[in-house]
PLY file of the C-alpha trace (Angstrom):
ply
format ascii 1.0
element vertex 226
property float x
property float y
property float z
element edge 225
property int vertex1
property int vertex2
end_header
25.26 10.82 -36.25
25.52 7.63 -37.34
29.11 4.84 -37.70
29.41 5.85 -41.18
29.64 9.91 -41.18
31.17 10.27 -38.02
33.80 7.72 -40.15
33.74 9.88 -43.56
37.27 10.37 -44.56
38.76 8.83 -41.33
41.12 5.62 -41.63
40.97 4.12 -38.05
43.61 0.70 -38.26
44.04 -1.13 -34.82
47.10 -3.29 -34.55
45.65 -5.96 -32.09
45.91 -8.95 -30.50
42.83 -10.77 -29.23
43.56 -11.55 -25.62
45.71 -7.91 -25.04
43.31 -6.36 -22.09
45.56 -3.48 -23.53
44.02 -3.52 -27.64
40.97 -4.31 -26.08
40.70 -0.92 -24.24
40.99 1.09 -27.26
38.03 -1.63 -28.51
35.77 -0.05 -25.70
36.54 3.01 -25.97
35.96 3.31 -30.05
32.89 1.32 -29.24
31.42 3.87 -26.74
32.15 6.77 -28.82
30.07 5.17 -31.87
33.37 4.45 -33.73
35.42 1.19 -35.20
38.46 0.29 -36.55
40.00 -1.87 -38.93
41.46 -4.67 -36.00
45.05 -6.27 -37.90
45.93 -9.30 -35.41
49.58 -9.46 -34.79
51.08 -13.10 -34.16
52.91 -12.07 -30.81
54.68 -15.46 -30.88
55.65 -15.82 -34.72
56.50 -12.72 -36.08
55.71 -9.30 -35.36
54.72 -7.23 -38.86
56.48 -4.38 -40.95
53.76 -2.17 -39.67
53.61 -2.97 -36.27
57.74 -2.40 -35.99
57.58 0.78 -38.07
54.55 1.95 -35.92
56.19 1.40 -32.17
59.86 1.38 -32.96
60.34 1.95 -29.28
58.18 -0.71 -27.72
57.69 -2.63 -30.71
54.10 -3.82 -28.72
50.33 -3.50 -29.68
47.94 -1.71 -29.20
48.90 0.24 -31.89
46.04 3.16 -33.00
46.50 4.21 -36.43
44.50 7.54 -37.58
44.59 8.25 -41.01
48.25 6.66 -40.72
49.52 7.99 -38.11
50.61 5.68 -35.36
49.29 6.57 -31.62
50.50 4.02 -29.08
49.99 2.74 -25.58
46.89 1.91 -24.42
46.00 4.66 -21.89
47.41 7.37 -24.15
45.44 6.10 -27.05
42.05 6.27 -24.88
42.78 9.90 -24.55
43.84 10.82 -27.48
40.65 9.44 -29.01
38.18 10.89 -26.36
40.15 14.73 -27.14
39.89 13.65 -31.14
36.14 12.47 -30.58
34.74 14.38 -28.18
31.41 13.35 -27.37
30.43 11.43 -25.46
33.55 12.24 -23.34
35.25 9.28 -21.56
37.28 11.67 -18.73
35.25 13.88 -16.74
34.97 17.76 -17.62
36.06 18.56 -13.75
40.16 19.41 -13.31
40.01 17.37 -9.79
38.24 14.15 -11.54
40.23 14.13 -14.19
43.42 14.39 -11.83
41.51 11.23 -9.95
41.11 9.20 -13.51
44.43 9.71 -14.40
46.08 8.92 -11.41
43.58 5.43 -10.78
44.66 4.55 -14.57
48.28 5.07 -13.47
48.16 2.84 -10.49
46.27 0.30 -12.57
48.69 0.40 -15.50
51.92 0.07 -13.16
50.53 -2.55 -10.93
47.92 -4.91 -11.96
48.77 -6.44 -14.86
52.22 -7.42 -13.85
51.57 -8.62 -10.39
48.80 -10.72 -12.01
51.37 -12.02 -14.29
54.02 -12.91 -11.20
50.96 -15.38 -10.30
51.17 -17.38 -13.23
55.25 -17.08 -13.65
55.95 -18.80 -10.96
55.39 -21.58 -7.98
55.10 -22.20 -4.21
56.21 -19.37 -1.98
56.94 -17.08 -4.90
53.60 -17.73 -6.33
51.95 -17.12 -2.68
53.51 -13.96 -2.45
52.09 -12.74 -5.60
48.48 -13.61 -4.93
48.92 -11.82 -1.74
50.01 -8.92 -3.62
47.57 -9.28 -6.43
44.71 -9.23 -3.42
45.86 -6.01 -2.01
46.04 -4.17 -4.89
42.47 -5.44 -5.87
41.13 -4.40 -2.68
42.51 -1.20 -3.33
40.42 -0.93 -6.12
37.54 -2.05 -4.44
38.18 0.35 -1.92
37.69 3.51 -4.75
34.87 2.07 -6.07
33.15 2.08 -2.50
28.96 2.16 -3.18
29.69 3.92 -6.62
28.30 2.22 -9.69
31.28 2.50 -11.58
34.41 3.83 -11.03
34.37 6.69 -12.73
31.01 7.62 -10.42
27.53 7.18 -11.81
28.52 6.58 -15.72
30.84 3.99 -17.03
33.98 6.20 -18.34
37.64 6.31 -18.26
39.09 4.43 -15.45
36.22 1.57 -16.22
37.50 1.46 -19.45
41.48 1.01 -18.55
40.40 -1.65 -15.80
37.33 -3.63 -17.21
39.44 -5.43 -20.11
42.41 -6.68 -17.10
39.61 -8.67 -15.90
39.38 -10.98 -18.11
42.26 -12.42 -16.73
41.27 -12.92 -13.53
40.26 -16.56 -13.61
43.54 -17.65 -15.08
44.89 -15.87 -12.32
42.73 -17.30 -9.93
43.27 -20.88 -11.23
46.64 -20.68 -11.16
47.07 -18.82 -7.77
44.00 -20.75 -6.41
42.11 -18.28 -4.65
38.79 -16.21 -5.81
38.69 -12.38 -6.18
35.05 -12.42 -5.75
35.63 -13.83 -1.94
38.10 -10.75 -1.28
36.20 -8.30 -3.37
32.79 -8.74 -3.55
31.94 -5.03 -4.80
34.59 -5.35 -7.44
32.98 -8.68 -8.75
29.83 -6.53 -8.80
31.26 -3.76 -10.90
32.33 -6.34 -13.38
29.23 -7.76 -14.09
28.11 -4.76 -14.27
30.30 -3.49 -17.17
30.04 -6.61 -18.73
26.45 -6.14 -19.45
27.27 -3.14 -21.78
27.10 -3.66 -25.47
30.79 -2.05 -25.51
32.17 -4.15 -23.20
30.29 -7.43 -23.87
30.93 -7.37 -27.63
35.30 -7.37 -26.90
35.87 -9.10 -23.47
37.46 -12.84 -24.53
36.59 -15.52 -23.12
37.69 -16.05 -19.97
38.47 -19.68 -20.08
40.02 -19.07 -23.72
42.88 -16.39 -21.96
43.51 -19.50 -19.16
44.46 -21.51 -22.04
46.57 -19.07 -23.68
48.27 -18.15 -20.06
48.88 -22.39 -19.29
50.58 -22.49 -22.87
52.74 -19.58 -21.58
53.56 -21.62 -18.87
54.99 -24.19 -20.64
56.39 -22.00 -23.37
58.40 -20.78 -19.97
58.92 -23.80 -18.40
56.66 -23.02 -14.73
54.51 -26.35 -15.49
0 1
1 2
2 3
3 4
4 5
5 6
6 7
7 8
8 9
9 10
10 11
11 12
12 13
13 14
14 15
15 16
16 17
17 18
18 19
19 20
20 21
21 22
22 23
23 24
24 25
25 26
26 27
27 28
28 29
29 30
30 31
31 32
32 33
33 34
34 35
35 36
36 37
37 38
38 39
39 40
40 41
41 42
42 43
43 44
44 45
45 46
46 47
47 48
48 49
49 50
50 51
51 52
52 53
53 54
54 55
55 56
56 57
57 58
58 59
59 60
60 61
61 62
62 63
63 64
64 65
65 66
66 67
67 68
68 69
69 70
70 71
71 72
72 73
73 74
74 75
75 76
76 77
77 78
78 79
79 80
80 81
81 82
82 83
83 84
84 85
85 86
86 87
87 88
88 89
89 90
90 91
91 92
92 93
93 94
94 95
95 96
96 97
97 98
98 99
99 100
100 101
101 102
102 103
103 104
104 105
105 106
106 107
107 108
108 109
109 110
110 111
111 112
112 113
113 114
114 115
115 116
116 117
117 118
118 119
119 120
120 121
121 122
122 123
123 124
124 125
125 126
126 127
127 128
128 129
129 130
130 131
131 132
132 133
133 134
134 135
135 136
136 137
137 138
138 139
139 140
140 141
141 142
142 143
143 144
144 145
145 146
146 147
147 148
148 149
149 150
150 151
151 152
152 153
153 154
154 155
155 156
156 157
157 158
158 159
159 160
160 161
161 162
162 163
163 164
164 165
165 166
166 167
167 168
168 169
169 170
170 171
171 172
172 173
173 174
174 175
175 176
176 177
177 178
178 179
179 180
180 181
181 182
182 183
183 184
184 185
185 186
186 187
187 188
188 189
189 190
190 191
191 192
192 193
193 194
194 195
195 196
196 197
197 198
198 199
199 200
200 201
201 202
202 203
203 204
204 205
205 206
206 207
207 208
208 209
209 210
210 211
211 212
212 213
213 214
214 215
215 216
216 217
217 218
218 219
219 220
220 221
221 222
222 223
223 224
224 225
């Protein structure tokens, strides 16, 4: 089946924001199912829209996944709920146990990467050491599941890939502001993301790294760290 009939009669809206590792897992995951959406960039720093507000009244944060109008939101939940809409090819595998596994690896990403990454670039001197440290453990933990696998989800690219793979693009504002290099700590991990990188999925959303550094040092100084 081709874009356009698996599409017939389905209005798929993505409230988004460019540099979001969180919009741009819903990206991949569309992508790999043979499906896109209309992408709506929010201005983050000017003024959040109607839509987006009336969409995640609770969070009032993108990604937000509209399907024929109705609003699905957070990032993790939205990959599910479009590999159950979508079926084929399925993102989670068909086994109870490695499901179980995906969903718990997508957990500990979602609770701890992303904001320890963000304590490295917050802050300064001991506070900013600390974080790295932090931010190295949990990446070796990560590199520790992926073991001699080819991706993390086993032999085929697939769920936990997808809520990891779009955090990475981070990494080198994290590493240029914590100096330090994951690929020295993590070696199989830098591996696995050149790896995913190389798929059309993946390639065609990642931003550029260097392009996310310079967003992250205008945080800075929108915070006042510099």
């Amino acid at each position: 089946q081709n874009i356009r009939e698996r599409m017939a009669g389905e209005q798929l809206v993505l409230l988004d924001f460019w540099a979001s590792p969180f919009c741009n897992r819903v990206k991949i995951a569309l992508a790999e199912k043979g499906l896109k959406a209309r992408e709506r960039e929010e201005d983050l720093f000017g003024g959040k829209s109607e839509l987006l507000l009336k969409s995640n009244p609770v969070h009032q944060k993108v990604p937000v996944f509209l399907h024929n109008g109705k609003p699905v939101c957070e990032s993790t939940n939205i990959v599910t709920y479009i590999d159950e809409t979508w079926t084929s090819p399925p993102l989670l595998p068909t086994c109870t146990y490695e499901r179980a596994r995906a969903r718990f690896w997508a957990d500990f990403i979602d609770k701890k990467l992303f904001d320890t990454g963000g304590n490295i670039w917050r802050s300064t001197g001991q506070e900013q050491e600390a974080a790295t440290k932090d931010f190295i453990q949990i990446v070796k933990l990560l590199e520790g599941t992926l073991g001699d696998k080819e991706f993390l989800s086993g032999d085929k690219f697939g769920f936990i890939d997808i809520i990891l793979i779009p955090l990475t693009s981070w990494f080198y504002a994290y590493e240029t502001f914590g100096g330090f290099k994951v690929e020295d700590h993590c070696p199989k991990l830098s591996a696995w993301i050149k790896r995913c990188s190389e798929r059309e999925s993946v390639a065609k959303v990642l931003p550029c790294p260097q392009k996310v550094c310079e967003l992250v040092g205008m945080m800075r100084k929108m915070n006042g760290i510099e």
